[in-house]
Chimera marker file (.cmm) of the C-alpha trace (Angstrom):
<marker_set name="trace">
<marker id="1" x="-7.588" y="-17.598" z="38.848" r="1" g="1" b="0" radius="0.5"/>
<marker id="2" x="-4.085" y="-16.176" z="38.515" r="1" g="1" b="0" radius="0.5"/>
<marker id="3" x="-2.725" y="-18.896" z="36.660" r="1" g="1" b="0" radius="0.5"/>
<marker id="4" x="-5.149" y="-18.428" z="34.039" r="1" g="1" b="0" radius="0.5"/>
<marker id="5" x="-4.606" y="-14.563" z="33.851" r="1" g="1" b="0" radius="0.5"/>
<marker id="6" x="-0.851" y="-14.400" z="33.434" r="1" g="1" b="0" radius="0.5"/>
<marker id="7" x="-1.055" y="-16.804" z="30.659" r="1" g="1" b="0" radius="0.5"/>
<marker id="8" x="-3.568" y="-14.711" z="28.696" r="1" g="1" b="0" radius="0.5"/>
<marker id="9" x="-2.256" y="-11.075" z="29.366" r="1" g="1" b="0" radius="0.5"/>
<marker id="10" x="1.227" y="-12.793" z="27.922" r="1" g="1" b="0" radius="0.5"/>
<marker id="11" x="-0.772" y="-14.382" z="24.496" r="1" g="1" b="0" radius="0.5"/>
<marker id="12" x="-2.222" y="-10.635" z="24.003" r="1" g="1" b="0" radius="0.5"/>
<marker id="13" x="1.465" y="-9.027" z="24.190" r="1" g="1" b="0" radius="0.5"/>
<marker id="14" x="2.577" y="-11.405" z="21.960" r="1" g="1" b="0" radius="0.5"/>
<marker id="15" x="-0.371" y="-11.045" z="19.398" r="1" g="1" b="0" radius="0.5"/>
<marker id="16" x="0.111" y="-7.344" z="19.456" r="1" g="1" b="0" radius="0.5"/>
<marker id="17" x="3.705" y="-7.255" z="18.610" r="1" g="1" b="0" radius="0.5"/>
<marker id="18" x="3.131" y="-10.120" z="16.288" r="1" g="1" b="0" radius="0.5"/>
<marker id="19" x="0.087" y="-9.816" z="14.845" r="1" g="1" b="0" radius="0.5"/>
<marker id="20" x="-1.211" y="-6.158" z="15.190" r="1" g="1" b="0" radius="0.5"/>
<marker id="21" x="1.780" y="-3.550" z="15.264" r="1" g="1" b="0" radius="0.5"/>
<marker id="22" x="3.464" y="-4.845" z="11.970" r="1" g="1" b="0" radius="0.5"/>
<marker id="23" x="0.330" y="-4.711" z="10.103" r="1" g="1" b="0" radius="0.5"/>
<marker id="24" x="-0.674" y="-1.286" z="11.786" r="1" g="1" b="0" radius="0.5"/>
<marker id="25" x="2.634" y="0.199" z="10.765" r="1" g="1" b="0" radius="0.5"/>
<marker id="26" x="2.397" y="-1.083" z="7.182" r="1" g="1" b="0" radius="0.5"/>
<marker id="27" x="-1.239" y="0.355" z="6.417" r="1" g="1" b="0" radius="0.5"/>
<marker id="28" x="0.398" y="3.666" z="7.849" r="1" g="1" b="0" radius="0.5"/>
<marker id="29" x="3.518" y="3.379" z="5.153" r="1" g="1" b="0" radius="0.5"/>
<marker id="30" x="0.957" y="2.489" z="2.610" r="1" g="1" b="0" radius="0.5"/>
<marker id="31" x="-1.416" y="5.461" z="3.657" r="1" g="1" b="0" radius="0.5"/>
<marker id="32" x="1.438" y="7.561" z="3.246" r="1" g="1" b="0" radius="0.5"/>
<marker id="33" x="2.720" y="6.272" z="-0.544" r="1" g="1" b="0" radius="0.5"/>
<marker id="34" x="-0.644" y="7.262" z="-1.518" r="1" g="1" b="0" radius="0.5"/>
<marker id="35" x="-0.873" y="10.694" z="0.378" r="1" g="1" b="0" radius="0.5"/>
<marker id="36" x="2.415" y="11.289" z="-1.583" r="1" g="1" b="0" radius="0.5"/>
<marker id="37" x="2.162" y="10.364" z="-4.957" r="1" g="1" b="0" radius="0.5"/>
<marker id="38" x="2.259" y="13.080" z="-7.684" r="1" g="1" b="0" radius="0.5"/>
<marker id="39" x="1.733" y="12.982" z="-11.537" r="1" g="1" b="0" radius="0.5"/>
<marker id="40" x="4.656" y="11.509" z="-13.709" r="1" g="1" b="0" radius="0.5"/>
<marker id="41" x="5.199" y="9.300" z="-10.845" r="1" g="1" b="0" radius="0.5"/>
<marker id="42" x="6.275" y="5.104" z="-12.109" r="1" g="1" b="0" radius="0.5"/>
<marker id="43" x="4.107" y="2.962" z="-10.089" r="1" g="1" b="0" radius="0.5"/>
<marker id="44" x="3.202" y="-0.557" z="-9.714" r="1" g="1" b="0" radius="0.5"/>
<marker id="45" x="-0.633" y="-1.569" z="-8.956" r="1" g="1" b="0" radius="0.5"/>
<marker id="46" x="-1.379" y="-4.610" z="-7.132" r="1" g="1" b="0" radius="0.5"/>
<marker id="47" x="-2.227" y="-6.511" z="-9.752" r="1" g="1" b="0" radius="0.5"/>
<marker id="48" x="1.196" y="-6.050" z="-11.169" r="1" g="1" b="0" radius="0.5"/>
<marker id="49" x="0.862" y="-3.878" z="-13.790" r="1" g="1" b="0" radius="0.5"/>
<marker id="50" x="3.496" y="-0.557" z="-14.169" r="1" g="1" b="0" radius="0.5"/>
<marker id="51" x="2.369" y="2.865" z="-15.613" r="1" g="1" b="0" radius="0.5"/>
<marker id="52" x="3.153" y="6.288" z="-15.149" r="1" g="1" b="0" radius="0.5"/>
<marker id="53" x="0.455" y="8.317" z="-13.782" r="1" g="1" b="0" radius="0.5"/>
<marker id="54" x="-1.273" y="10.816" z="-15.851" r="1" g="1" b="0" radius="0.5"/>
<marker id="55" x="-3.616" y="12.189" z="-13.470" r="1" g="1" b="0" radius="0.5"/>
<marker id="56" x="-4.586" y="12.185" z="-9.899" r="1" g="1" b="0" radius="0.5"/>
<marker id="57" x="-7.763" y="12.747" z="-8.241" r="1" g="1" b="0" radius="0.5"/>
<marker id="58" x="-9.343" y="12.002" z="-4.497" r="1" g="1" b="0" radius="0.5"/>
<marker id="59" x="-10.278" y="8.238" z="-5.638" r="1" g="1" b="0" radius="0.5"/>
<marker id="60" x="-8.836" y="7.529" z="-9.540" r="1" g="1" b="0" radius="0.5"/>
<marker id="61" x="-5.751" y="7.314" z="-10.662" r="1" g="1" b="0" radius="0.5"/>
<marker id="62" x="-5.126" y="7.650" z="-14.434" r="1" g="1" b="0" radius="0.5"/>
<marker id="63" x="-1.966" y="5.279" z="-15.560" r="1" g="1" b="0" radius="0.5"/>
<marker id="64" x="-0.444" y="5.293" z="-18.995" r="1" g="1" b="0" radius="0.5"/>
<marker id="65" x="0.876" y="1.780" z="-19.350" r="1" g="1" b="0" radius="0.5"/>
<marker id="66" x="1.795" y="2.203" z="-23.072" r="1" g="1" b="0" radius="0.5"/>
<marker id="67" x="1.919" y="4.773" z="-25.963" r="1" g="1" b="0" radius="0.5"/>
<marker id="68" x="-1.420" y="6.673" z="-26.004" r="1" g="1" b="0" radius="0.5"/>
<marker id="69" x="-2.867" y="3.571" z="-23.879" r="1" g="1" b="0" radius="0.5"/>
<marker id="70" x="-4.602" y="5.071" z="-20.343" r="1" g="1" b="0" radius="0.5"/>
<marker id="71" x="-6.565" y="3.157" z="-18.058" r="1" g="1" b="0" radius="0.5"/>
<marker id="72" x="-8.300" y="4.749" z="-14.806" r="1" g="1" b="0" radius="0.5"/>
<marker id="73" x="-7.908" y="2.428" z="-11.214" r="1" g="1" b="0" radius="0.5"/>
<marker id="74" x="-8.965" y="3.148" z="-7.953" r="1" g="1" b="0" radius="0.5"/>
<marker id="75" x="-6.032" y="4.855" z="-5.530" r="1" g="1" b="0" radius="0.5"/>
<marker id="76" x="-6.203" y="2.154" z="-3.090" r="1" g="1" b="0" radius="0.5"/>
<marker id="77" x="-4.825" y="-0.416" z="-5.488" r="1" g="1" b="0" radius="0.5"/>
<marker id="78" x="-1.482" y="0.869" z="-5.751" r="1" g="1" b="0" radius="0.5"/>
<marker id="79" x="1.085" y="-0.686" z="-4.340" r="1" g="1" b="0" radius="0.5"/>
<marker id="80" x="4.395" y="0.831" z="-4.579" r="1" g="1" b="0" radius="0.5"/>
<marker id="81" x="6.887" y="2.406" z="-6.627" r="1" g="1" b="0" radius="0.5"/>
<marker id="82" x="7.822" y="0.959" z="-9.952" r="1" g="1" b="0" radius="0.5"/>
<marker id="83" x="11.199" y="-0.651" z="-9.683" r="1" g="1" b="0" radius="0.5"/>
<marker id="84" x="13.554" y="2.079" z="-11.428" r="1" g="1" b="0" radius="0.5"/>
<marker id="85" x="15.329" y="-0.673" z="-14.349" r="1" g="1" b="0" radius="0.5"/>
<marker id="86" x="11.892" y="-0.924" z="-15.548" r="1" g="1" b="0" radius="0.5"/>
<marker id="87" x="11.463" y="0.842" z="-19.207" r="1" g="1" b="0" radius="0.5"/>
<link id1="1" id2="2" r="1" g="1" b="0" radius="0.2"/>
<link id1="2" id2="3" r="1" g="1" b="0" radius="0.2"/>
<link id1="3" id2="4" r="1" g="1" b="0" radius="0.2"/>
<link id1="4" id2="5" r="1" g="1" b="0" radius="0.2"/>
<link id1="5" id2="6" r="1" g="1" b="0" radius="0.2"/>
<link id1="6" id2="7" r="1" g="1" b="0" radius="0.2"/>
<link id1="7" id2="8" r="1" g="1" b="0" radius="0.2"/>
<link id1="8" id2="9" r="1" g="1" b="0" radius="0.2"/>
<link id1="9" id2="10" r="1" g="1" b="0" radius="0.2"/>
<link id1="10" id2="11" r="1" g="1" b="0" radius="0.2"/>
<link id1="11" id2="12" r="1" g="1" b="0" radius="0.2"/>
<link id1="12" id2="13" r="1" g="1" b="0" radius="0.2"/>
<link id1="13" id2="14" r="1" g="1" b="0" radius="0.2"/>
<link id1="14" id2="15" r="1" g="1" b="0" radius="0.2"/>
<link id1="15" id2="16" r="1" g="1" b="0" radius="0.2"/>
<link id1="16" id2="17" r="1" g="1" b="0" radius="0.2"/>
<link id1="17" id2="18" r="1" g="1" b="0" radius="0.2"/>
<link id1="18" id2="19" r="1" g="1" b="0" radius="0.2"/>
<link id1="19" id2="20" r="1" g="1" b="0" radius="0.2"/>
<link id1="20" id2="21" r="1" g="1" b="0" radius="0.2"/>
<link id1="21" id2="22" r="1" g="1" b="0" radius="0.2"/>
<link id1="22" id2="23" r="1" g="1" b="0" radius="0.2"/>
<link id1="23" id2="24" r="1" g="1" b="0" radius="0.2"/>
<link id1="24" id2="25" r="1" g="1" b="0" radius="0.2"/>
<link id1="25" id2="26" r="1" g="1" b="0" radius="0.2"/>
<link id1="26" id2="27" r="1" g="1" b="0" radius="0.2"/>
<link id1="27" id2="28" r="1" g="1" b="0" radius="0.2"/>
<link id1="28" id2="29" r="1" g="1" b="0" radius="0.2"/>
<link id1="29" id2="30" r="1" g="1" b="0" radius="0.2"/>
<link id1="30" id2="31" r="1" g="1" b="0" radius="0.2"/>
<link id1="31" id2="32" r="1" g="1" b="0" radius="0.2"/>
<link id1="32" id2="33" r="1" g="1" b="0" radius="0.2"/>
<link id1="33" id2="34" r="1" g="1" b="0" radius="0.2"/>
<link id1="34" id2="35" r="1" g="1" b="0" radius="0.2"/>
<link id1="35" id2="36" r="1" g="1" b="0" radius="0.2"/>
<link id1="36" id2="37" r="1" g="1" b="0" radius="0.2"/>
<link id1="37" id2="38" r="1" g="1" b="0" radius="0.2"/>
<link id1="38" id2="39" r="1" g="1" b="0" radius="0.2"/>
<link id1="39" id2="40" r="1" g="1" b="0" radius="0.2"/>
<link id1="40" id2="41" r="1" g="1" b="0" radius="0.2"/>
<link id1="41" id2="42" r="1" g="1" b="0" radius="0.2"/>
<link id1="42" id2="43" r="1" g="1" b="0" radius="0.2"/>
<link id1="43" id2="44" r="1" g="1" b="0" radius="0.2"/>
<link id1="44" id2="45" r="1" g="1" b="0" radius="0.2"/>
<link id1="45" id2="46" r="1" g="1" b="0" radius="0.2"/>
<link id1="46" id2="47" r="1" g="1" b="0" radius="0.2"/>
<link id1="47" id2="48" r="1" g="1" b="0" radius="0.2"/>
<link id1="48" id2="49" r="1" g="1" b="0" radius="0.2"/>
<link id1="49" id2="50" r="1" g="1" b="0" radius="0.2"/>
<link id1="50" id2="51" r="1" g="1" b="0" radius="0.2"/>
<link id1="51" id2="52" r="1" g="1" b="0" radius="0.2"/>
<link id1="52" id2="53" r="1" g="1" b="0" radius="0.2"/>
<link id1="53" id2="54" r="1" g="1" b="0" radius="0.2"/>
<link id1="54" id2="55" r="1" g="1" b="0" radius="0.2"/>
<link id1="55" id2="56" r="1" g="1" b="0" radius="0.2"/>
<link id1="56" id2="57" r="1" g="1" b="0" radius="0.2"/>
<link id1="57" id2="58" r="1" g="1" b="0" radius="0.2"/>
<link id1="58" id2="59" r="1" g="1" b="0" radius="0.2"/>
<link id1="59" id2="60" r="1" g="1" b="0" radius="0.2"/>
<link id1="60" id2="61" r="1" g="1" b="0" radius="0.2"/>
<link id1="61" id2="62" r="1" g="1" b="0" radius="0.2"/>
<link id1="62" id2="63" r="1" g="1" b="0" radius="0.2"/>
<link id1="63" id2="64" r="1" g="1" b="0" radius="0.2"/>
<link id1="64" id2="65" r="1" g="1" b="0" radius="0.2"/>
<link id1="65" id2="66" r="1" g="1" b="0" radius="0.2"/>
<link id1="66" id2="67" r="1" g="1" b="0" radius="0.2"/>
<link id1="67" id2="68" r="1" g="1" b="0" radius="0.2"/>
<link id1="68" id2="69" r="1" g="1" b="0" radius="0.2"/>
<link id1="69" id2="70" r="1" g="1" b="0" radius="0.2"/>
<link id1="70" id2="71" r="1" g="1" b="0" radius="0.2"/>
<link id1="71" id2="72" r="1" g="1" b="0" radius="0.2"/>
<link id1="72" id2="73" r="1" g="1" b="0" radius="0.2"/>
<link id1="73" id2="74" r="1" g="1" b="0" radius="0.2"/>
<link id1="74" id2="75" r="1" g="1" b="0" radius="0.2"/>
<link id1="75" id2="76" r="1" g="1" b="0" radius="0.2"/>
<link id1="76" id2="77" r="1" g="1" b="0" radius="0.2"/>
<link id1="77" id2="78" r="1" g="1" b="0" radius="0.2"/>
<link id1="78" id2="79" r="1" g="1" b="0" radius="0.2"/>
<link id1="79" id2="80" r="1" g="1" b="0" radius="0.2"/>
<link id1="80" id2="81" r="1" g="1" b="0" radius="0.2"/>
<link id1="81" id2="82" r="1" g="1" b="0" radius="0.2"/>
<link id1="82" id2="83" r="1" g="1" b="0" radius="0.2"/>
<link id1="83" id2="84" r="1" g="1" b="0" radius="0.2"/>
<link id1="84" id2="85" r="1" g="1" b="0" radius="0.2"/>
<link id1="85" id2="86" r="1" g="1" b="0" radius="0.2"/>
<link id1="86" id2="87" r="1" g="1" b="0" radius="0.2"/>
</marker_set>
């Protein structure tokens, strides 16, 4: 029975610093990007598209990617900060 207890309780450890942790501490990161994002902000969505953001609320996010050209995305779907080289 032992030698079939050690070798699972050693494949969980691994799978939780492998697996769970890293993914755990980059939903937190992410959670946080969104908690902190503020209007005139340059952000990238996941779909790859840059805007500045024109207006935040709870869910939507208002982008201008061009002159006078706005779309509205959900919050969730950004993904970072816009590179800073970008126009």
């Amino acid at each position: 029975m032992m030698s079939f207890v050690v070798p699972m309780v050693f494949m969980v450890v691994i799978f939780y610093f492998l697996l769970i942790r890293p993914q755990q501490k980059k939903s937190k990161e992410h959670k946080a990007l969104l908690d902190n994002l503020k209007e005139g902000d340059q952000i990238i969505t996941s779909g790859g598209m840059i805007g500045t953001i024109v207006r935040i609320d709870d869910q939507i996010v208002n982008l201008e990617i061009a002159d006078k050209v706005r779309i509205k995305m959900g919050r969730p779907y950004i993904a970072g900060f816009a590179p800073k080289n970008i126009g």
